[in-house]
KEKEVO-49006 format. One record per residue (C-alpha): x, y, z negated. Coordinates in steps of 0.1 Angstrom, whole numbers, plus 5000, padded with zeros to 4 digits. Layout:
<atoms>
<atom <X; Y; Z>> ...
</atoms>
This chain:
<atoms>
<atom <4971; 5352; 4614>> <atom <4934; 5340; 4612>> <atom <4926; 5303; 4613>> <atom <4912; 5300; 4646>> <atom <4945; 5317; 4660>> <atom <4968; 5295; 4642>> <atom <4944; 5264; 4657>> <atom <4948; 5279; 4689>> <atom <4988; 5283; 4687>> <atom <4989; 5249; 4674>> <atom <4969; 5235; 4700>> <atom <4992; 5260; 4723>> <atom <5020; 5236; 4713>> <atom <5007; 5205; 4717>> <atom <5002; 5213; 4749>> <atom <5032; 5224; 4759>> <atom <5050; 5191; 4742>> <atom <5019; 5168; 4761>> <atom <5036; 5186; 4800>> <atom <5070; 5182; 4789>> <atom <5069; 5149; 4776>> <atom <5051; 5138; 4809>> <atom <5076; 5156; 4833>> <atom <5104; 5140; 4814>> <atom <5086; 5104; 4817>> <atom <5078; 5114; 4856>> <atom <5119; 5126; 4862>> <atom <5126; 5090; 4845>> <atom <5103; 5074; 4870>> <atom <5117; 5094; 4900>> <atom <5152; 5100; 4892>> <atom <5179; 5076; 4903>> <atom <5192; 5060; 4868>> <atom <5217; 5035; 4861>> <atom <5209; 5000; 4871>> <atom <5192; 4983; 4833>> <atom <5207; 4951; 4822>> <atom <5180; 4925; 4812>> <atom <5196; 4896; 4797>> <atom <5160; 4882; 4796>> <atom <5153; 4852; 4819>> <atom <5116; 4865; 4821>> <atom <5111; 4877; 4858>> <atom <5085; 4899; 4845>> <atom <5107; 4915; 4823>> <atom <5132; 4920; 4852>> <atom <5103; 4931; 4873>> <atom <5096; 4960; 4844>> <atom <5134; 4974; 4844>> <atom <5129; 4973; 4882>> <atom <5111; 5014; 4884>> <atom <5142; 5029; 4864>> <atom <5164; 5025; 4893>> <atom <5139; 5045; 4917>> <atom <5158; 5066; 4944>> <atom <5155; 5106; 4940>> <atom <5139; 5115; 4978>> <atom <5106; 5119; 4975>> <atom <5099; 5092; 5001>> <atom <5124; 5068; 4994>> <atom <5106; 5067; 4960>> <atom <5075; 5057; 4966>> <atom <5088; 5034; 4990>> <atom <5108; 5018; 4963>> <atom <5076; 5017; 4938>> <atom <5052; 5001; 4964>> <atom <5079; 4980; 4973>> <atom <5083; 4973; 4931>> <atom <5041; 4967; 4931>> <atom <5043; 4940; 4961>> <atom <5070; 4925; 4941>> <atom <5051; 4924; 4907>> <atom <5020; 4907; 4931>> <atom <5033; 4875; 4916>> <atom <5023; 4888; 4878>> <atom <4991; 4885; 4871>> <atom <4965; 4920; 4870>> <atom <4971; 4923; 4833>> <atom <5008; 4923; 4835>> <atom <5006; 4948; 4866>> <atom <4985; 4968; 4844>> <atom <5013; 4968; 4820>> <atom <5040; 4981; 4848>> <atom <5010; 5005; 4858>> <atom <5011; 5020; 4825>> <atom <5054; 5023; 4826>> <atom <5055; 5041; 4856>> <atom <5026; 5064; 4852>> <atom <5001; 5055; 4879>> <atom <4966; 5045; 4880>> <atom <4968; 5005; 4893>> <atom <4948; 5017; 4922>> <atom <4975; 5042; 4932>> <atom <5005; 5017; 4930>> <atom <4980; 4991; 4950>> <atom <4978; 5022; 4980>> <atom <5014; 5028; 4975>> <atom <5020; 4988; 4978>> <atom <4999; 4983; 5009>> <atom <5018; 5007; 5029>> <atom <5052; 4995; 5017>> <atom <5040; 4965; 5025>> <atom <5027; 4972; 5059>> <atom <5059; 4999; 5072>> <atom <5085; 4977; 5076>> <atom <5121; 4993; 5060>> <atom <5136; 4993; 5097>> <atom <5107; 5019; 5106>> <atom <5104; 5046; 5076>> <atom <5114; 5077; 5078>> <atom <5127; 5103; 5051>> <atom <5120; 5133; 5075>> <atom <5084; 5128; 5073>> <atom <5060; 5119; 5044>> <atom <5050; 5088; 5029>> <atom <5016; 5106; 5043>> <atom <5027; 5099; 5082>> <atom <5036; 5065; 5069>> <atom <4997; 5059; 5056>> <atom <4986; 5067; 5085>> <atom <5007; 5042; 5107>> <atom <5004; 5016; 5082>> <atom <4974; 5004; 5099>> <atom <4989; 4995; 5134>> <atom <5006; 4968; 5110>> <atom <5007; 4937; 5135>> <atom <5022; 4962; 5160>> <atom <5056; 4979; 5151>> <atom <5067; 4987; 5184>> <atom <5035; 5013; 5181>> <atom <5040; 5022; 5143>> <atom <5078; 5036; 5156>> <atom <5066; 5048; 5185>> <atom <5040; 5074; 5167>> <atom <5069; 5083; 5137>> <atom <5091; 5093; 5167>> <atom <5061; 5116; 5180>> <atom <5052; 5132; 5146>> <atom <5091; 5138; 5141>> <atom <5094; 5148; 5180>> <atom <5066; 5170; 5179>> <atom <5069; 5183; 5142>> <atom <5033; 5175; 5135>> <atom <5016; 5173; 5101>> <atom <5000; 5140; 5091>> <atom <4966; 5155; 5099>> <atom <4979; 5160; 5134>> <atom <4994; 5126; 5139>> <atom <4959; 5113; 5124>> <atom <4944; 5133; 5153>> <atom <4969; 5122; 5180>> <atom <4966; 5085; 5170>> <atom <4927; 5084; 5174>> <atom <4924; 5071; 5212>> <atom <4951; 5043; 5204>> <atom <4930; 5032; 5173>> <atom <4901; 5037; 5195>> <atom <4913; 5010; 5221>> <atom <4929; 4987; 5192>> <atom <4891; 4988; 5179>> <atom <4873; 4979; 5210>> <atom <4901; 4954; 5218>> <atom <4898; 4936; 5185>> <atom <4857; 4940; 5191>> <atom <4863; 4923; 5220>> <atom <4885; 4891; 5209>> <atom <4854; 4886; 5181>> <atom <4829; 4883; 5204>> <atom <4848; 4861; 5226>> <atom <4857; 4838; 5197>> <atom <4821; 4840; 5185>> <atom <4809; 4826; 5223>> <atom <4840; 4800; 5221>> <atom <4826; 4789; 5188>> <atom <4793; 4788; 5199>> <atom <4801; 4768; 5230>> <atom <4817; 4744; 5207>> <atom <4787; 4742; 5187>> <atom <4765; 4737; 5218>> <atom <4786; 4710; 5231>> <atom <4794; 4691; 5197>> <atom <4756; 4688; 5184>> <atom <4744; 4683; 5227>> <atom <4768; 4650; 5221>> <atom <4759; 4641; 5188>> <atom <4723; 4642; 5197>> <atom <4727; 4620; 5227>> <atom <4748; 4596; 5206>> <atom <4721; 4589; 5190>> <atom <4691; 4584; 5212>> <atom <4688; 4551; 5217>> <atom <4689; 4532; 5245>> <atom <4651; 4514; 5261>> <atom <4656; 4482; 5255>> <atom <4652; 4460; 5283>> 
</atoms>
């Protein structure tokens, strides 16, 4: 065998060690594991152990990791960074994951649909009666999350004019308030002719 070909086998191996080693560090992450005992009274540390117990549906695990991130939100960004690193995701990632965990209440998600259909009703946060109401249609209506997205459009539509609306009416409060506080401060302090 020629050098070159015995770099290339060699290089050959590596990467075959590089994908197994990471599909055995992503089926830790994923995989339901027995509960870790930290003995530690550090909540950070306890926060750390937390990924290892992950549940196996696809779903329900990245539930349970932006549910984990939100948790860690207490830790500073360099410790986050640190359970980042642990569970294999980019910080900005987890922080997606987190914000829709954070945002789909546990009453409301669904394990026949994807976390996808979940992104996209993660947005009608202040309104769960609407959030449950479009998972029932995709599930109803066996859309994809592209066709819930479409399907959604006219209700985020009217939730953007609506909100539209309730700023300009708070800006014209606020300016009415403005109007009226300076109007009496400036006749406050006019004096009075003397006579």
């Amino acid at each position: 065998m020629t050098a070159p070909a015995k770099s290339r086998a060699g290089h050959q191996r590596a990467r075959v060690a590089a994908a197994k080693t990471a599909t055995a560090r992503t089926a830790k992450t994923v995989a339901a594991t027995a509960p870790k005992t930290v003995h530690a009274a550090d909540p950070f540390e306890v926060w750390l152990a937390d990924p290892r117990q992950l549940a196996t549906s696809q779903v329900r695990a990245k539930f349970a990791l932006g549910d984990w991130w939100v948790r860690g939100e207490a830790f500073n960004e360099s410790r986050r960074y640190v359970g980042a690193k642990l569970v294999d995701y980019l910080p900005d990632t987890l922080y997606n994951i987190g914000s829709v965990a954070r945002r789909v209440p546990i009453s409301l998600r669904r394990e026949d649909l994807t976390f996808r259909h979940h992104e996209e009703v993660a947005a009608l946060h202040d309104d769960p009666a609407a959030q449950e109401h479009w998972l029932a249609e995709a599930v109803e209506h066996r859309w994809t999350c592209y066709e819930l997205d479409a399907a959604m459009c006219p209700h985020r539509d009217e939730q953007y004019a609506a909100a539209i609306a309730r700023n300009e009416k708070a800006r014209a409060v606020k300016a009415e308030d403005r109007l009226r506080s300076s109007s009496s401060a400036c006749s406050a302090n006019r004096r009075k002719p003397s006579v």
